[in-house]
C-alpha positions as CSV (number, residue, x, y, z in Angstrom):
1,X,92.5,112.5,113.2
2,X,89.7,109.5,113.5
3,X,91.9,107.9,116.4
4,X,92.0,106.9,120.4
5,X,95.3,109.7,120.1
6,X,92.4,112.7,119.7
7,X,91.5,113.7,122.6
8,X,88.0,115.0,121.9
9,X,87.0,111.4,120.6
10,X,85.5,109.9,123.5
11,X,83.7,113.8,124.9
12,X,82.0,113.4,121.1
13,X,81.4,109.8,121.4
14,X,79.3,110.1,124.8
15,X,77.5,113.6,123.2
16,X,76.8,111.6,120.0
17,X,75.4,108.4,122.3
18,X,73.1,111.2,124.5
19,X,71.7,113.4,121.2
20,X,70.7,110.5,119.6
21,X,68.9,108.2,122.6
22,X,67.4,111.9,123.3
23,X,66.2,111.9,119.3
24,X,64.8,108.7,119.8
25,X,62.8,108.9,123.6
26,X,61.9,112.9,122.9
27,X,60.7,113.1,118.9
28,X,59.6,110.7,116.4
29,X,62.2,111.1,114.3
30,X,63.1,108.5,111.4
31,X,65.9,106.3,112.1
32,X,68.2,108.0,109.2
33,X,67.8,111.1,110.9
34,X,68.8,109.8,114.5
35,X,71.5,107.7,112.7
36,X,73.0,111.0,111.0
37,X,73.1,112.5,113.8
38,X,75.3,110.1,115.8
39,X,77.5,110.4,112.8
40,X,77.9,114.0,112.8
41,X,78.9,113.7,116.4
42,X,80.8,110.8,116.5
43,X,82.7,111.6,113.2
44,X,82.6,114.8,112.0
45,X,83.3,116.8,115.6
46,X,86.2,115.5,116.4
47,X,88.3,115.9,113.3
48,X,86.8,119.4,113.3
49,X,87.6,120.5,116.6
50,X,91.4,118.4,115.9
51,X,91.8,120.9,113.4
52,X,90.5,123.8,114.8
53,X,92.5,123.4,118.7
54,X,95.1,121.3,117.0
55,X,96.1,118.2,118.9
56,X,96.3,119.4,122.8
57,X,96.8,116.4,124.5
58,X,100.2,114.8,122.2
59,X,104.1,114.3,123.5
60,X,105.5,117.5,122.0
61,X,108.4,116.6,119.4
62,X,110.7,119.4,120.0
63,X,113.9,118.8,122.4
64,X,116.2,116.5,120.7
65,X,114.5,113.4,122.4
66,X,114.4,111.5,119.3
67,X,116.9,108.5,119.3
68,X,119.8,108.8,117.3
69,X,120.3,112.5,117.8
70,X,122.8,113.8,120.1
């Protein structure tokens, strides 16, 4: 779920990057807090939203396109 594969990596990533450079030029808040944040964003949002929408942007596995199978 933590891969390049999930498509709402990067979308978090960028969020994660703005939220906490926003934390840091807008409030004085500590570094564990602007740290934490990043993390949520970065780790925690992606797996959740994986598993809530499911993996959207995967090769679909049905079809007998496997090798071997006739």
């Amino acid at each position: 779920m933590l891969d390049a594969g999930n498509p709402y990596m990067l979308p978090s990533v960028l969020v994660g990057a703005a939220v906490y450079l926003g934390l840091a030029v807008a409030t004085d808040a500590s570094l564990l807090v602007r740290v934490g944040a990043l993390l949520a964003f970065v780790v925690v949002v992606p797996m959740v939203l994986n598993r809530l929408f499911g993996d959207r942007g995967g090769p679909s596995t049905s079809g007998g396109d496997e090798l071997g199978e006739e």
